[in-house]
N, C-alpha and C positions, 0 to 999 in steps of 0.2 A: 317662281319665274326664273326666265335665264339670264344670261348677260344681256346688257343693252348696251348700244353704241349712240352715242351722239351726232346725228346724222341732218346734213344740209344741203338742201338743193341746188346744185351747181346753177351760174345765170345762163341758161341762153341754150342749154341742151337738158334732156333729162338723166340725170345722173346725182349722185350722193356724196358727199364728203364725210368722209369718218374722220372725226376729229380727237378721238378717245374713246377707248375701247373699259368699261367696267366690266371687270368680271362676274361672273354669276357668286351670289351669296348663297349658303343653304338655307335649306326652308327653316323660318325660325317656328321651331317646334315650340309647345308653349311645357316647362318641364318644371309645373307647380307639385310641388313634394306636398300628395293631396293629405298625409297626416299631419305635418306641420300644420297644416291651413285650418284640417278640424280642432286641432289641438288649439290653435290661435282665437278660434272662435269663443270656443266653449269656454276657455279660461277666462276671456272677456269677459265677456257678461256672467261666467259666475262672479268673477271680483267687485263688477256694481251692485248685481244682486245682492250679497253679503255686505258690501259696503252698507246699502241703502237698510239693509236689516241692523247693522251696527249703528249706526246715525238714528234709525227709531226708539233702540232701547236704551241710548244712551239718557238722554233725558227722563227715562221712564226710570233707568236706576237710581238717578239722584232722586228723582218725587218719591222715590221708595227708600230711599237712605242707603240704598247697598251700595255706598262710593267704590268698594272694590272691583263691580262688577261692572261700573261706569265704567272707571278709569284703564280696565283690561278692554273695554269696546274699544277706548278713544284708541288704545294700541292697535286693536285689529284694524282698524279704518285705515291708521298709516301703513300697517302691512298690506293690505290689499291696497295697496296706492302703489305702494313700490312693487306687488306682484303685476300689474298694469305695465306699469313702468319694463319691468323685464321682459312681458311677454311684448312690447311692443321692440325692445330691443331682440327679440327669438330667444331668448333665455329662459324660454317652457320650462325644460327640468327642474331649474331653480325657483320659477315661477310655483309650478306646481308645487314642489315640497315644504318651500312655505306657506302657501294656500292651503294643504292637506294639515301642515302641523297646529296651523292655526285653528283650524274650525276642529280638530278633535281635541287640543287643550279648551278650546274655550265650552265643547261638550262638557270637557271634565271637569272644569271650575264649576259651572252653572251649575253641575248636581252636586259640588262638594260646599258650594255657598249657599243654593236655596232648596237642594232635596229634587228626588226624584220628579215629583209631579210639576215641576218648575218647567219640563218638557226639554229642558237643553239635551238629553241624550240623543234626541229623532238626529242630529245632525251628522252623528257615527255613520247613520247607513246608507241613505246614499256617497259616502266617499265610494264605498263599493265600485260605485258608476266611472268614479274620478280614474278608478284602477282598470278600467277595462278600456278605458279611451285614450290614455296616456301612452304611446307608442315604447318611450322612454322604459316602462317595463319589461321584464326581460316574462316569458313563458311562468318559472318557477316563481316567480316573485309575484306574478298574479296571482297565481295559486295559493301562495301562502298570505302575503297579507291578507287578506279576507279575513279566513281563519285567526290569523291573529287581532284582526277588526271584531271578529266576534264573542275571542275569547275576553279581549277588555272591556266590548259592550255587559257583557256577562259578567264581569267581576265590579266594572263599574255597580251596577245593577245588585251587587250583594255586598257591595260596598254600601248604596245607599238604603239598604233597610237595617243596617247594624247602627247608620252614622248617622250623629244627630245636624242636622243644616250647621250653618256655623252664623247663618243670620235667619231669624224667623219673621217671616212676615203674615200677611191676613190670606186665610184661604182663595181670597174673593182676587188678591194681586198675584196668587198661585194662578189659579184658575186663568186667569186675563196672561201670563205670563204663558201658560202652554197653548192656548188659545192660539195666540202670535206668532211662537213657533211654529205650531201644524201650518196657521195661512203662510207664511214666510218658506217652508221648507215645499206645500204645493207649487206656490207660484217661483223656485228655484227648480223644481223639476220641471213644471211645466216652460219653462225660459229653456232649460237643459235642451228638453227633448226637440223644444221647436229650433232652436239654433245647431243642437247639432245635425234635423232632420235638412235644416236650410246648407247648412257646411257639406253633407254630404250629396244633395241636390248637386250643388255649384261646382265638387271636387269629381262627380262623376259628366259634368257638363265639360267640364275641360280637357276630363281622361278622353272622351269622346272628340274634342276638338283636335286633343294631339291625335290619337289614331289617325282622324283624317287627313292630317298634314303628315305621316306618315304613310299612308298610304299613298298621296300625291306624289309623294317622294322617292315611294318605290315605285310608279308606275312613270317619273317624270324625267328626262333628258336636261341636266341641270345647266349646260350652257345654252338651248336654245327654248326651252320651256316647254318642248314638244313632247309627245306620249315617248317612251322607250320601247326597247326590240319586246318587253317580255309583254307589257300592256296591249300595245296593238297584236300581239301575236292571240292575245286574251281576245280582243274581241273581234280576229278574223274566225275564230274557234265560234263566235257566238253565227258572225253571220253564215259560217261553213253549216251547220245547224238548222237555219232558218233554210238555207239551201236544201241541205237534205228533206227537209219538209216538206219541198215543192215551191221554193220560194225562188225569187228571180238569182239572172247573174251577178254574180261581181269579178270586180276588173284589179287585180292588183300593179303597182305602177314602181320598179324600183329605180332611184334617181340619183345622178351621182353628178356632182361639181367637174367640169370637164377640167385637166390639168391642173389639178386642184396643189398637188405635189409643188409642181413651179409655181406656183402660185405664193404656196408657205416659203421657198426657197428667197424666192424676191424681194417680198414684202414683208417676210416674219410672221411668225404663228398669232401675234396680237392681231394684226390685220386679216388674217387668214379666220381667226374667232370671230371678229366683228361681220367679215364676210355670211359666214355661217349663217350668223344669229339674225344679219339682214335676210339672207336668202330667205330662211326658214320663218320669217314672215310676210315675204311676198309673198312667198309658195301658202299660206292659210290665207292669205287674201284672196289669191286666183281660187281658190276653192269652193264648193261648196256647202251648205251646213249639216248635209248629210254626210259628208267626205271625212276622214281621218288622217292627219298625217302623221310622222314616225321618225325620230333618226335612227336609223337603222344603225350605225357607227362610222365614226370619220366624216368622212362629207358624205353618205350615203343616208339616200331617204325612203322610206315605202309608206307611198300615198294605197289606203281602202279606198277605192270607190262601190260602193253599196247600192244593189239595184242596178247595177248599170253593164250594157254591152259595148262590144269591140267600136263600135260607131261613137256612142256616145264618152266613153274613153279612153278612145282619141281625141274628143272634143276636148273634154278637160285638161288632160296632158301637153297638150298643144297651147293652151291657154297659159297655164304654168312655163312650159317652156320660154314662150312670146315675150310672157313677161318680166321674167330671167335677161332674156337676151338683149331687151330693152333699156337697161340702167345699164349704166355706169357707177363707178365709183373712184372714188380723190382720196389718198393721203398721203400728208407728208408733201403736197404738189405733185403728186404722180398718179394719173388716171389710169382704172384699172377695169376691164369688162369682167365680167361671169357669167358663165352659158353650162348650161345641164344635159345632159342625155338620159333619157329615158327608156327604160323597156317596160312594155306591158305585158301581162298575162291573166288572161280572160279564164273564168272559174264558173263555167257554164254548168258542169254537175260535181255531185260531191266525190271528195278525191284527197290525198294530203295534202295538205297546206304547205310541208317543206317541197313537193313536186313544182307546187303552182308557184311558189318564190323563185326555186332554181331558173324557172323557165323565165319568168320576170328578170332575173339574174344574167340570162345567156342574150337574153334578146336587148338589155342592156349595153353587154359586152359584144356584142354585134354590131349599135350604134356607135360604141368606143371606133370599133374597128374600120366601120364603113364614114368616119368625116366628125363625129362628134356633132353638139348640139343640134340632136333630132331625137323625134321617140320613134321607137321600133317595135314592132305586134309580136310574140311571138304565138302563129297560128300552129293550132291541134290539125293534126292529119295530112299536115306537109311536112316535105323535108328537113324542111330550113325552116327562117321564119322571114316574114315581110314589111316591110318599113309603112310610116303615115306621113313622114316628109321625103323628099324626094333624095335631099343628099346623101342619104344614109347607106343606099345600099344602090 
């Protein structure tokens, strides 16, 4: 939107007081860094996930006597705590490398305390995943760690058929022991897959949100909230089109602030913006809701009227004008009118669009010439062109 003025109805006439002019703010684009955001996610809830698998086998190490393999849990637990902890300070990088050191040491103890079948190695391969989500890595360094993910999965692996466990327990707490890890490492992919498929939903919901307040913004006139020269020129293209097609007239209307110049000189360009930002909302009140308006630039405006012939606007433009000439406005104690001229130019067949402005343009500048605050026609296949109020010409 554009600037707003703070605006009060004079007593006893109709008129406005400008009491404070706000300048227009830009559009607040929304400019969420969408891999920080998956990155944030995903580290989340792997850190409870693991947590919650470290706090199950903690207990289950002591009933099993391997206090080693307890008391390296109770550590991971406060590491993923403090991984938590940084990723909610944005300290992902760090986050992540000790989340990634930890779960492939704690791979590596589980087979060098209970042996292969104990199942701690499944934990090596999904980090894979960890390395393709991590923005933090650079091209090369994706590439290689893997590789080097595999080569240790590998040597781990001819590690434990040479190495005898360094604690023997009963087949039955092996068996129970890989068991846990397979359910523990589905239900960490499956958590993966669904949050990061949710983080990319939400990161692509926004990308989209910004675009369209990017788009708003390049099609929008930032002090008065109106289309811009390039926007309206876009959709007098659409109705020139519908035209061509056989479709009815349209009437273009260009609109300029009469003595707009002394106006800024007097008052100041603050008062001259609020001015604006007022006009240019009477003028979409007098309107229609098929109607288009425009700041063309400066105080110039070009109202679409769509469907519409030389009869009807006139009608409108006259309406606009009326309503122009009818306010007043207060600031500082110093009452101040605003009145407009208008030219029209009717777009009966298809034709270029810079023709049918210029003519809009001259018939304009014809109302300048002939008294100001009037609209002017400019008619095809006369001379000259001819006024819809009488002072004009």
């Amino acid at each position: 939107m554009g600037a707003a003025s703070r605006l009060s109805h004079s007593q006893g006439r109709k008129g406005i007081s400008i009491v404070e002019t706000v300048y227009p703010a830009s559009i607040n684009i929304k400019t969420t860094n969408l891999d920080n955001y998956r990155v944030s996610v995903v580290l989340k809830y792997t850190a409870l996930i693991t947590i919650a698998g470290h706090v199950l086998l903690i207990p289950l190490f002591t009933w099993l006597g391997v206090s080693s393999l307890a008391l390296f849990d109770t550590v991971g637990v406060a590491i993923w705590v403090f991984v938590l902890f940084l990723n909610r300070a944005e300290r992902h990088d760090v986050g992540f490398f000790l989340g990634f050191v930890e779960v492939v040491a704690s791979a590596f103890l589980g087979v060098a305390v209970l042996g292969w079948r104990s199942g701690f190695h499944y934990y090596i391969i999904p980090t894979v995943l960890f390395l393709l989500v991590f923005p933090m890595w650079q091209d090369l360094s994706r590439l290689i760690a893997p590789i080097l993910l595999c080569a240790l999965y590998i040597a781990l692996n001819l590690y434990s058929r040479t190495a005898t466990p360094m604690v023997m327990v009963d087949p039955w707490a092996l068996n129970l022991l890989n068991a846990l890890n397979i359910i523990v490492l589905f239900v960490a992919l499956s958590a993966f897959a669904h949050k990061y498929r949710v983080a990319v939903r939400i990161a692509e919901r926004e990308l989209k949100e910004a675009n369209r307040d990017l788009d708003l913004l390049a099609g929008t006139d930032p002090l008065t909230g109106l289309l811009n020269r390039r926007h309206i020129l876009e959709i007098i293209e659409i109705e020139m089109s519908r035209l061509e097609r056989g479709g009815k007239p349209l009437v273009l209307v260009m609109g300029d602030v009469d003595d707009f110049k002394s106006f800024n000189d007097e008052y100041g360009h603050e008062c001259g913006d609020s001015a604006l930002v007022y006009v240019s909302n009477l003028m979409k009140e007098s309107l229609r809701n098929k109607d288009r308006l425009a700041r063309w630039g400066g105080d110039e405006f070009l109202i679409l009227l769509p469907e519409t012939g030389p009869e009807g606007g006139g009608v409108v433009a006259e309406r606009v004008r009326e309503a122009i000439e009818s306010i007043s406005l207060s600031h500082c104690g110093r009452q101040m009118s605003v009145k407009m001229s208008f030219g029209m130019s009717v777009c009966a067949r298809p034709g270029s669009i810079k023709d049918y402005i210029n003519r809009a343009d001259q018939a304009l500048y014809a109302a300048k010439r002939k008294g100001k605050n009037s609209v002017v026609l400019w008619k095809e296949g006369l001379p000259g062109i001819w006024s819809l109020t009488s002072n004009s010409v």
